[in-house]
C-alpha positions as CSV (number, residue, x, y, z in Angstrom):
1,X,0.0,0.0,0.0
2,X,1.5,3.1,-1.2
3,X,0.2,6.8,0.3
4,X,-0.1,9.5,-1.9
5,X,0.3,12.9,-0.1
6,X,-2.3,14.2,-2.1
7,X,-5.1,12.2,-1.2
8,X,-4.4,13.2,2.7
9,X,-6.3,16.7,1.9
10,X,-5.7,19.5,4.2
11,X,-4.3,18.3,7.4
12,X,-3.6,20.6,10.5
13,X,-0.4,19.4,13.2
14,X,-1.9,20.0,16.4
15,X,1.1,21.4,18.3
16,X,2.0,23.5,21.5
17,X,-1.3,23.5,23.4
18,X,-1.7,24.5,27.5
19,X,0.3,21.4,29.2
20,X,3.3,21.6,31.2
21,X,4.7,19.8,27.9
22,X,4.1,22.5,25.8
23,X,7.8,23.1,24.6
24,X,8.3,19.8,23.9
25,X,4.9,19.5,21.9
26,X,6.0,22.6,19.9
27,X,9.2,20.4,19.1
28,X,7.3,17.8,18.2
29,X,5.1,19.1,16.1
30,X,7.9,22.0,13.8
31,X,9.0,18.2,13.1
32,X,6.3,16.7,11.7
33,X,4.9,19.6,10.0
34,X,8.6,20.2,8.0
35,X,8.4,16.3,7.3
36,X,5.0,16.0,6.0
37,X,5.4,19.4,3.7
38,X,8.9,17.6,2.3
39,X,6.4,15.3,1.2
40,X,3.9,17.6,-0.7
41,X,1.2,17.2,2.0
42,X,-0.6,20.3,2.5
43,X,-0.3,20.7,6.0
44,X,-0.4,23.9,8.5
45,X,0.5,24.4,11.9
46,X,-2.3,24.8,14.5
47,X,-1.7,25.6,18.2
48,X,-5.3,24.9,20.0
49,X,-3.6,28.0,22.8
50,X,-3.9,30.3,20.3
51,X,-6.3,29.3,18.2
52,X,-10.3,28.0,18.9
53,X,-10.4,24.3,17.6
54,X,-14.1,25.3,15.5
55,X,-11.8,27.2,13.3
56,X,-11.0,23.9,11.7
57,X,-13.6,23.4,10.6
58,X,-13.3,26.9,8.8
59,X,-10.2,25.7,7.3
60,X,-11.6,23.0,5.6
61,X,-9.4,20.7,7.6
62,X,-9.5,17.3,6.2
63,X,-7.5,15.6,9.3
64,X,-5.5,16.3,11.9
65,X,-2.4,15.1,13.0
66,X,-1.9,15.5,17.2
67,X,1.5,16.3,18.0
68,X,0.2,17.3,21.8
69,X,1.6,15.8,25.2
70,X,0.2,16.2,28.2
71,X,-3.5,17.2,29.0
72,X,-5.7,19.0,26.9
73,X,-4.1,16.8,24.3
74,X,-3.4,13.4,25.2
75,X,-5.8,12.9,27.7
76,X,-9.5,12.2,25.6
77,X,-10.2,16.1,25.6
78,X,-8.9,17.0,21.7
79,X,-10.1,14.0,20.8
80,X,-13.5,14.3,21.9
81,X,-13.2,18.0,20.3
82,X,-12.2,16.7,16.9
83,X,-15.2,13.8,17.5
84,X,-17.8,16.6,17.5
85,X,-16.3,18.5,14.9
86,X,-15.8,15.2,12.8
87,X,-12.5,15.4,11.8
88,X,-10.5,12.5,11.7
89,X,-7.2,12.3,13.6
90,X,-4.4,10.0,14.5
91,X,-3.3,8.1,17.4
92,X,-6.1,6.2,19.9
93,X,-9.8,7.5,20.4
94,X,-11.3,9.1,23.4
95,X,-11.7,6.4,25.8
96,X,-8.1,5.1,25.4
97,X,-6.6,8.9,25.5
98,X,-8.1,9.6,28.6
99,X,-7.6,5.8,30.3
100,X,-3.6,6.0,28.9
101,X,-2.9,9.2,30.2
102,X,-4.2,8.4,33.8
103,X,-1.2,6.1,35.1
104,X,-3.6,3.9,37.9
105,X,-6.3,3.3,35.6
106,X,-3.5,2.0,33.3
107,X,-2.5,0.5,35.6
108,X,-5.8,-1.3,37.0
109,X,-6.5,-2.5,33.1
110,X,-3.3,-4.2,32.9
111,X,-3.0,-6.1,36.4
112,X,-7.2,-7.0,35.6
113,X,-5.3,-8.5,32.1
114,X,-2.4,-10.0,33.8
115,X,0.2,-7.9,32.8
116,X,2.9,-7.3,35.1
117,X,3.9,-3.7,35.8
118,X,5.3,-2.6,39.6
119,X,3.4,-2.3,43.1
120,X,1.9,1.4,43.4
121,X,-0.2,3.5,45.8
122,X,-2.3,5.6,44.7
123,X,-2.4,8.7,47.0
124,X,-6.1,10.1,46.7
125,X,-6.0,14.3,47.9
126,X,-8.7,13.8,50.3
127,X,-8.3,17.2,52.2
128,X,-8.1,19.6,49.1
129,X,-6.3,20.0,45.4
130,X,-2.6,18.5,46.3
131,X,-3.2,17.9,49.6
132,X,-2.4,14.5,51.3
133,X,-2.3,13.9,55.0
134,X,0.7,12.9,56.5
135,X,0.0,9.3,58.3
136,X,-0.8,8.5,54.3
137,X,1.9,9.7,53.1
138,X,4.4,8.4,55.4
139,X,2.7,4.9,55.7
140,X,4.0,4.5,51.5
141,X,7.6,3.4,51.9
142,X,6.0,0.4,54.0
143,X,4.0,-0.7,51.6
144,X,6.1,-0.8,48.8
145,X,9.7,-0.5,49.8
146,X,12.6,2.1,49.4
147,X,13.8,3.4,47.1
148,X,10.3,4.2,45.4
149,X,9.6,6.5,42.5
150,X,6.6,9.7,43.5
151,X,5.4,11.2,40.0
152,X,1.9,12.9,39.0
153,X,0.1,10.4,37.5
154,X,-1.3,12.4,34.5
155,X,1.6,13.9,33.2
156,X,4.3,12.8,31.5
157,X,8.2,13.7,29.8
158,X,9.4,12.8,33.9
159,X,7.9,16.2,35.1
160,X,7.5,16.3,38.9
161,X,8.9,12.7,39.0
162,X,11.4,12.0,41.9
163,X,13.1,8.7,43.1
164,X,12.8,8.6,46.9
165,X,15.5,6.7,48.7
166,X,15.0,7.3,52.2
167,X,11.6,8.0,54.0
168,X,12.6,11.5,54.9
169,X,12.6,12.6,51.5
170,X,8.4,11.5,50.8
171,X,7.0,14.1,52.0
172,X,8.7,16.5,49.4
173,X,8.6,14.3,46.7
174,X,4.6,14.2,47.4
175,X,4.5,17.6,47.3
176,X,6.2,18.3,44.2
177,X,4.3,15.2,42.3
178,X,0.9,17.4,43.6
179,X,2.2,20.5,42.0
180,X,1.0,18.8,38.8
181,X,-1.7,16.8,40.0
182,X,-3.8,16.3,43.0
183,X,-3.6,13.0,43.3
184,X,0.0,11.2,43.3
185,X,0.9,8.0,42.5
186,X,3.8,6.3,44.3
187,X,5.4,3.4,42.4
188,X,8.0,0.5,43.4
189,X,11.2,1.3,42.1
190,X,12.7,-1.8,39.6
191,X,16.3,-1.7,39.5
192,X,17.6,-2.5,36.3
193,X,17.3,-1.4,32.9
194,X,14.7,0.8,30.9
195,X,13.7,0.4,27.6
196,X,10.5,1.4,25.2
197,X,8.8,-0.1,22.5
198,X,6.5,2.0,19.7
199,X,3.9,0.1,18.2
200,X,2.0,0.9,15.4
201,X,-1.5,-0.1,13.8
202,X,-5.2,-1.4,15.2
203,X,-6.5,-4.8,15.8
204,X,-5.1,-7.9,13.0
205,X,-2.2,-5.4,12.0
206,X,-0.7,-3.8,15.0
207,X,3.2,-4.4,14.7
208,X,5.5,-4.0,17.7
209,X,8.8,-1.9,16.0
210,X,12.5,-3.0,17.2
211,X,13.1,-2.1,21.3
212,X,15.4,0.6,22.2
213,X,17.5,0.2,25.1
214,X,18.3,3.2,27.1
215,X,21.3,4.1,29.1
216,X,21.2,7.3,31.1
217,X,24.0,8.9,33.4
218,X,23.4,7.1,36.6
219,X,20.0,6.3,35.6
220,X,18.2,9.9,35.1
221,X,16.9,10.0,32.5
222,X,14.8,13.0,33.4
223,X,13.4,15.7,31.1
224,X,16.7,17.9,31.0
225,X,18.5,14.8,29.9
226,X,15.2,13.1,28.0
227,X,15.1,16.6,25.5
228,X,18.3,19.0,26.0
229,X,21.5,16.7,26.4
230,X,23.1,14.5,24.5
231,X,24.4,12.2,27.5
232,X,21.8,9.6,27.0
233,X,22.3,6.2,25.5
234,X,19.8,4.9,23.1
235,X,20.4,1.6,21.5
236,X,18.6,0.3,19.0
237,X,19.1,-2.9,18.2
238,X,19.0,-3.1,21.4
239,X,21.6,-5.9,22.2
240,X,19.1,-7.8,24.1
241,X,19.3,-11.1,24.0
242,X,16.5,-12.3,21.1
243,X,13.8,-14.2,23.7
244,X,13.8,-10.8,25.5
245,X,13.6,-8.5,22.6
246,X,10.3,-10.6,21.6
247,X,8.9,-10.6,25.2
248,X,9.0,-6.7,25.5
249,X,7.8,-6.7,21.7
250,X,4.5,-9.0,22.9
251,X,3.9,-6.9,26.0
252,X,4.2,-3.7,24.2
253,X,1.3,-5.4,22.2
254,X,-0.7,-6.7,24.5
255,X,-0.8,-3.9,26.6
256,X,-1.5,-1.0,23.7
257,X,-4.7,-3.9,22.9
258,X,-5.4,-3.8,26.5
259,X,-6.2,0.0,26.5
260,X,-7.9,-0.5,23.4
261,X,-4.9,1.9,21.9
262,X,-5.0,2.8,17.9
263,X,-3.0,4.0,15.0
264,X,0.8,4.4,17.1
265,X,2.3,4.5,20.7
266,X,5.0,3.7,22.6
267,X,4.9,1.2,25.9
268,X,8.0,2.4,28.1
269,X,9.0,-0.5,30.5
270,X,11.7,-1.5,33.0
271,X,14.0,-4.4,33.0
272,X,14.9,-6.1,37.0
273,X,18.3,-6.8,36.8
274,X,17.9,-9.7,39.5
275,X,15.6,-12.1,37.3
276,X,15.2,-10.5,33.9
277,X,11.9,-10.0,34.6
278,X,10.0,-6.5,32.3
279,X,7.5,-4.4,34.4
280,X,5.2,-2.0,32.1
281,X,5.6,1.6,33.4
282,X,3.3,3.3,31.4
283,X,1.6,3.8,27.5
284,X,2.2,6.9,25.8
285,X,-0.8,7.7,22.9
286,X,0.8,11.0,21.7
287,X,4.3,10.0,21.6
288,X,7.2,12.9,21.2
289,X,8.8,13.6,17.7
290,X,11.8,15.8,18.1
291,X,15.3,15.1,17.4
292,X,15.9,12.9,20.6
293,X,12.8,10.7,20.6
294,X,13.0,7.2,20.8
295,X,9.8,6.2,17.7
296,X,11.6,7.7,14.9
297,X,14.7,5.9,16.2
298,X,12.7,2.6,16.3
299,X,11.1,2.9,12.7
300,X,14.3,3.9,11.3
301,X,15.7,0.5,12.5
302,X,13.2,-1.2,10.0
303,X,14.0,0.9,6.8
304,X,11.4,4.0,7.7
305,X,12.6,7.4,8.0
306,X,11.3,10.4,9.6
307,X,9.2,11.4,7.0
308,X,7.7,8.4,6.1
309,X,7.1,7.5,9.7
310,X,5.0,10.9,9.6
311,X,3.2,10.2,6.7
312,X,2.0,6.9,8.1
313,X,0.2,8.2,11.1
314,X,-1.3,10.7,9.1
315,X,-2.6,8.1,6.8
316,X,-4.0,6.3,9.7
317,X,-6.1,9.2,11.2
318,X,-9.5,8.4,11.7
319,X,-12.5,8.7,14.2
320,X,-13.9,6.4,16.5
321,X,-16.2,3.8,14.9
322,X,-14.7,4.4,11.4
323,X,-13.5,1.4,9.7
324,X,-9.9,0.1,10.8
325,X,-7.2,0.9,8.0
326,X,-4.5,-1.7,7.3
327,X,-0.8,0.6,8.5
328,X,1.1,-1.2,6.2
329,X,5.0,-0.1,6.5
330,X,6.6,-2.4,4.2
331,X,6.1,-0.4,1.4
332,X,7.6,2.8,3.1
333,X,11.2,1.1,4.1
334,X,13.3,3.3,2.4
């Protein structure tokens, strides 16, 4: 299956927006909008912070391509938007947005499925926005162990993500976490290593792309390091031994089905050292595109370039109940 830019119409890269990701969502999305014009798609930036999403419609938008992170773009909300307005757009639908972007309900979907990611608490605010009492805080390194990772559990690029290693250092951690989000979710810490998987397609012909390994400077790989350095490691191949490759491959799979995820994302996942054993961390529906991220890496492992990668998802944007279309990539390897 061959695309022909053409017969994508008028498409719109959704890009910036009002999350705490917003720079790295205008990143994403200068990317994607140089790629697919290299092409001779007809497409035009559109940041929904500046701009009212109805004027799309004015446009004569055929399709959209969402190059948002963070709420207000990966969480259901744009989605639903572009629903109402009936313009079709790429990566996963409503439901799975908003469940994918809310780390304990991923979390509760995959342990219902069998799918092994680490111990958590979920820390509720019961006593106002970001406020947690301190007997609950307090009681978490019991429950799950030191060291233990505190992040905001809808947020992602590692913002307000610390690793605690003594119990002195919760409370702060807590606090930062609810900065970003009221609630806070407190996760075992897996010693080991991390790596990520994109995956890309629906139903019969989702495809799980090569893993990429990643080796940060004493293991932070935070958002300075994720976006702005070039101290990070990323290997792809991966070196990992061939039964593990596969088993990361299948649980990227099976847990992008689980969420009833669409079109492409990217299952990030840690490796225990002790027994080998991968723990799903999360599922990212709006995956980054700039220079350093770690899809484009993985495509180009199979033959697909940056370009082509972009000109893929765009082919695959659709709306909910619309019929599934076949993301073929053999015929884009370059």
């Amino acid at each position: 299956m061959s695309i022909d830019p053409k017969a994508l119409g008028k498409v719109a890269v959704l890009l910036g927006g009002t999350s705490a990701e917003r720079d790295i969502s205008l990143m994403s999305g200068s990317g994607v909008l140089a790629a697919l014009q290299s092409l001779g798609v007809d497409a035009q930036a559109f940041d929904p912070a500046q701009r009212d999403l109805a004027e799309l419609k004015s446009l004569g938008i055929d399709r959209c391509f969402i190059s948002l992170h963070g709420r207000h773009g990966e969480d259901g909300t744009v989605q639903g938007a572009l629903e109402l307005l009936g313009i079709p757009y790429t990566g996963s639908g409503v439901m799975a947005s908003a469940v994918a972007m809310d780390k304990v309900m991923t979390k509760r979907i995959w342990l219902a499925e069998g799918l092994p990611t680490p111990r958590h608490v979920w820390l509720e605010a019961t006593h106002g926005k970001g406020e947690h009492s301190a007997e609950q805080v307090q009681a978490v390194p019991a429950q799950i162990g030191l060291p233990l990772i505190v992040k905001p559990p809808r947020e992602g690029s590692s913002i307000g993500v610390t690793k605690v290693q003594s119990a002195d250092q919760i409370a702060d951690a807590v606090a930062l976490a609810a900065r970003y989000d009221a609630d806070v979710l407190c996760e075992e810490f897996i010693a080991g290593e991390e790596v990520t998987c994109p995956v890309l397609g629906e139903g019969a012909h989702v495809r799980a792309l090569p893993v990429v390994r990643i080796r940060a400077p004493e293991g932070a790989y935070d958002y300075q390091n994720k976006y702005f350095t070039d101290v990070v490691q990323y290997l792809c191949p991966s070196g990992l031994p061939q039964a593990e490759e596969r088993e990361i491959q299948r649980l990227a799979i099976a847990s992008y089905r689980a969420l009833g995820c669409r079109g492409w994302g990217r299952a990030d996942l840690m490796i225990r050292g002790s027994d080998r054993q991968p723990f799903l961390l999360e599922m990212n529906t709006s995956p980054g595109m700039t220079t350093h991220s770690l899809v484009p890496m993985s495509a180009r492992a199979t033959g697909i370039d940056y370009p082509q990668l972009c000109l893929l998802i765009a082919s695959q944007a659709r709306l909910d109940g619309q019929p599934v279309v076949a993301a073929s990539t053999s015929s884009l390897a370059a």
